[in-house]
N, C-alpha and C positions, 0 to 999 in steps of 0.2 A: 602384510603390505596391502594386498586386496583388501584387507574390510578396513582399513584405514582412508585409502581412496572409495571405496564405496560412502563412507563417514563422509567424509568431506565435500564430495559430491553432490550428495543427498544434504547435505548442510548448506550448500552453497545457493544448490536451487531453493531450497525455503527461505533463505538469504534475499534471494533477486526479487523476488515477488512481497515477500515483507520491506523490503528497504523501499518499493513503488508507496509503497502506505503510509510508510514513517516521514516520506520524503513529501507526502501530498498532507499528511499533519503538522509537518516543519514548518510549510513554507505558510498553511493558515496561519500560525500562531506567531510565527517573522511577524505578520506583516501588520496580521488582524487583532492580532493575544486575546484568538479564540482559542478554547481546548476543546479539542473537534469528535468527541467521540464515536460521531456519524459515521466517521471512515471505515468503520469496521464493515458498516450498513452496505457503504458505496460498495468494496468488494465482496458483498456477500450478491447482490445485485449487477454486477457484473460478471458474476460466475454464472448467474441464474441465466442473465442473456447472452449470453456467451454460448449459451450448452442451447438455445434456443436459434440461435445463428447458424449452429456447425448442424445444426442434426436439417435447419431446412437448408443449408446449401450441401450436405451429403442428399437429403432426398429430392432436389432438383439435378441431380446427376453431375452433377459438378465433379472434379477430382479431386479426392481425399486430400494427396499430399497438400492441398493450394488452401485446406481450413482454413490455416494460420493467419491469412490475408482477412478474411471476416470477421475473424475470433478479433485481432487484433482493430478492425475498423467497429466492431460491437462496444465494445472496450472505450473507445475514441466517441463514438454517436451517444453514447451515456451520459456525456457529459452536460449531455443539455438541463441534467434535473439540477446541477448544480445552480445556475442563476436563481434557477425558482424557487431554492430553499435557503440562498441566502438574499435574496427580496421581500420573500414571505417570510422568511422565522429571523434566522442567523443578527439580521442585521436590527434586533431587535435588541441582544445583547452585547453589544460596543460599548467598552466602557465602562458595562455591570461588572458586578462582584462574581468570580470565578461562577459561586455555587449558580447564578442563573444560568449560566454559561452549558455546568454539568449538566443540570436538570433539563435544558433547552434541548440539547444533544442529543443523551440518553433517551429524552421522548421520540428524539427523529429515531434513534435505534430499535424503539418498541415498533412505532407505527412501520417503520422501513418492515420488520420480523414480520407482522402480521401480513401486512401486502404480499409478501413472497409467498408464506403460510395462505392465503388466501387463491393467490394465482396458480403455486405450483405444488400447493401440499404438504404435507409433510417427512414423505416418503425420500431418498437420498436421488439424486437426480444427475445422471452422469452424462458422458458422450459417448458410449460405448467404446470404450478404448481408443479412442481415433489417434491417440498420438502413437499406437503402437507403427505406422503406419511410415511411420520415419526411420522404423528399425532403433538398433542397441547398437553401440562402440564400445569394442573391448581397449580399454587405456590401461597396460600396465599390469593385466591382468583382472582388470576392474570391468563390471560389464553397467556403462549405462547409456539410458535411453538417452537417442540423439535428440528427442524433446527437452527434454530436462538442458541441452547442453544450447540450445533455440533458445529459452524464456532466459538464460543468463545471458545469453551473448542481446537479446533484445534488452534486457536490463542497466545492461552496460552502458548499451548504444542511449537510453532515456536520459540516464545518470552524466553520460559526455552532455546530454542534451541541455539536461537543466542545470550543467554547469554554464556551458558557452550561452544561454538566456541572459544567466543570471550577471554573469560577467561583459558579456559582450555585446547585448544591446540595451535598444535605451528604454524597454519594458525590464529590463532588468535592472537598470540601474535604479529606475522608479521604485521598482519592488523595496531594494536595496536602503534609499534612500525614507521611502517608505519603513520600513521597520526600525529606522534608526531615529528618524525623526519627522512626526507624524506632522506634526503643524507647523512645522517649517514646510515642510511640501506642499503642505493645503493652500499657505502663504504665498507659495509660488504661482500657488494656478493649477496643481495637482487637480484633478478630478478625482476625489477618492471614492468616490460609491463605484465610479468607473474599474479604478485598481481593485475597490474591495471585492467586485462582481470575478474579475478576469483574476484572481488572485485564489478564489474559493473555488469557482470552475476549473482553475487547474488543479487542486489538494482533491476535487472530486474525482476529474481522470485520471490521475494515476491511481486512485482505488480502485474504480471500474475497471481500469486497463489488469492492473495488478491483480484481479479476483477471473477476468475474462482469459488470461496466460496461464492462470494454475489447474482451471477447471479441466483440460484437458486428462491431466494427469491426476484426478483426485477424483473426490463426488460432491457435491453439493448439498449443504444440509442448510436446516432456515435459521442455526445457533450457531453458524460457521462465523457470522462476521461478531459475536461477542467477544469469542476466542484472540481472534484477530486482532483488537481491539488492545486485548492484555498485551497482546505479543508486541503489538503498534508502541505502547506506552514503557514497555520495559527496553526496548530499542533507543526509543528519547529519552528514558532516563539514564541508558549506561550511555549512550554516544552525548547526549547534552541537548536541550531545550533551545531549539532555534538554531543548530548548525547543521545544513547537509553533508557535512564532513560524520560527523557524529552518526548520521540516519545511518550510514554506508556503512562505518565500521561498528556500527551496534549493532546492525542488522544482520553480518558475520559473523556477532558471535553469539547473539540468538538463535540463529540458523544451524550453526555448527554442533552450539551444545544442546539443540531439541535433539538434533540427527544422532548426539553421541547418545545419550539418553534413550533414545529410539531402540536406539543398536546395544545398549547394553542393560539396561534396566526402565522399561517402559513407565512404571509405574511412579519415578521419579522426573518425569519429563521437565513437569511444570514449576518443579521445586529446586531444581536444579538452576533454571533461569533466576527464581524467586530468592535465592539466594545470590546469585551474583549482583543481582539487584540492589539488596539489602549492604552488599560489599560494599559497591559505589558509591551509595549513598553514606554509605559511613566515613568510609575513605575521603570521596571527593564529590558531594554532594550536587554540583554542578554537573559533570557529567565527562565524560572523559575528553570534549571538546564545547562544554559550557560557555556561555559567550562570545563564540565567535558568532558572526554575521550569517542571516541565510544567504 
């Protein structure tokens, strides 16, 4: 029963912090039918300023327990590179044929790798432990860190967030209205460069955010947001292209079965996914909540 809650736990939190990724590629592709592969980038770059946040507000004497506060407004100030890369590049391929799309992405991936590679190295780049600082909760016989049980319960809190956006005001309904039909909105008086700006800027923050919540408890490597990346696209293929219902429940079961993986046979981590993958798509190629709306 303990290593099963241990499983689950540790699946859950890989869950929270991937669903922020899947959910900030969902709402690009709602809105824009961009495929965003950047996003791996944004969280790999969040993690990076993140672990640059916590170490100077530990060395301005500040108190450990209150990181979370930085970590989390790091994550949040990131978000400004998004305008500038979909002003400068992004909004270059509206429209095009996917492959522009890929190659567009992909090139922000390379340059995003080298920039880090450039600034911070190569070497793994952590916080020194800092989340140990919250202590562990034994649940059940399970011992886990009360960080881990922080980045879910904020994940949650996002997830209510960009539901009640998306349903209950009127940037949401635009969004909404936006993905479903593009030039009927524009006919309205829509300002879309405006939506497409404020639209991409949030698919940015929640990478950031999502890369700046994990680094706590991990390390930071400059191949970190490739990985991510895979992990981002096997989420929107089992949960479904263009639903956050989808990002949520794909991203629990990618989370669940790296963690089972993890825990029983490492070596099969990535093949495990790559086969439920492969199910999906056979079975129900859409996704397992295909076509619903962001």
């Amino acid at each position: 029963m303990e290593t099963i809650l241990n499983i689950l736990f540790s699946g859950v939190f890989n869950a929270s912090t991937l669903f922020l990724v899947a959910a900030g590629l969902q709402v690009v592709f709602g809105v824009q039918k961009v495929f965003n592969l950047a996003c791996g980038s944004f969280y790999a770059l969040g993690a990076y300023f993140g672990i640059v946040v916590v170490k100077s507000f530990v060395a301005g004497g500040f108190p450990k327990p209150l990181f979370i506060a930085p970590l989390i407004g790091a994550g949040l100030l990131l978000g400004f590179i998004g305008p500038i890369f979909e002003r400068g590049l992004i909004k270059f391929v509206y429209g095009r044929d996917e492959t522009f799309q890929l190659l567009l992405t992909f090139a922000i991936v390379m340059m995003i790798e080298d920039v880090i590679k450039f600034i911070w190295g190569t070497s793994p780049q952590t916080t020194g432990g800092i989340d140990l600082v919250y202590g562990q909760l034994n649940v059940l016989g399970a011992t886990v860190p009360v960080y881990n049980l922080i980045v879910i319960l904020c994940s949650l809190i996002i997830a209510a967030l960009i539901g009640y956006i998306l349903l209950n005001t009127k940037f949401g309904r635009i969004i909404r209205a936006t993905a479903d039909k593009r030039e009927m909105s524009e006919a309205l008086g829509i300002n879309m460069t405006l939506v497409y700006v404020k639209v991409f800027t949030l698919g940015t923050v929640l990478g950031t955010l999502g890369g700046a919540l994990v680094i706590p408890a991990t390390a930071a490597v400059s191949e970190m947001g490739v990985e991510l990346i895979v992990l981002a696209f096997a989420v929107v293929v089992i949960g479904g292209l263009g639903s956050m219902k989808g990002a949520f429940i794909g991203a629990l079961v990618v989370g669940v079965l790296k963690s089972i993986a993890i825990f029983t046979y490492p070596e099969l981590e990535m093949l495990t996914i790559y086969i439920i993958v492969i199910a999906v798509l056979v079975i129900k190629p859409q996704g397992l909540f295909g076509g619903a709306r962001v």
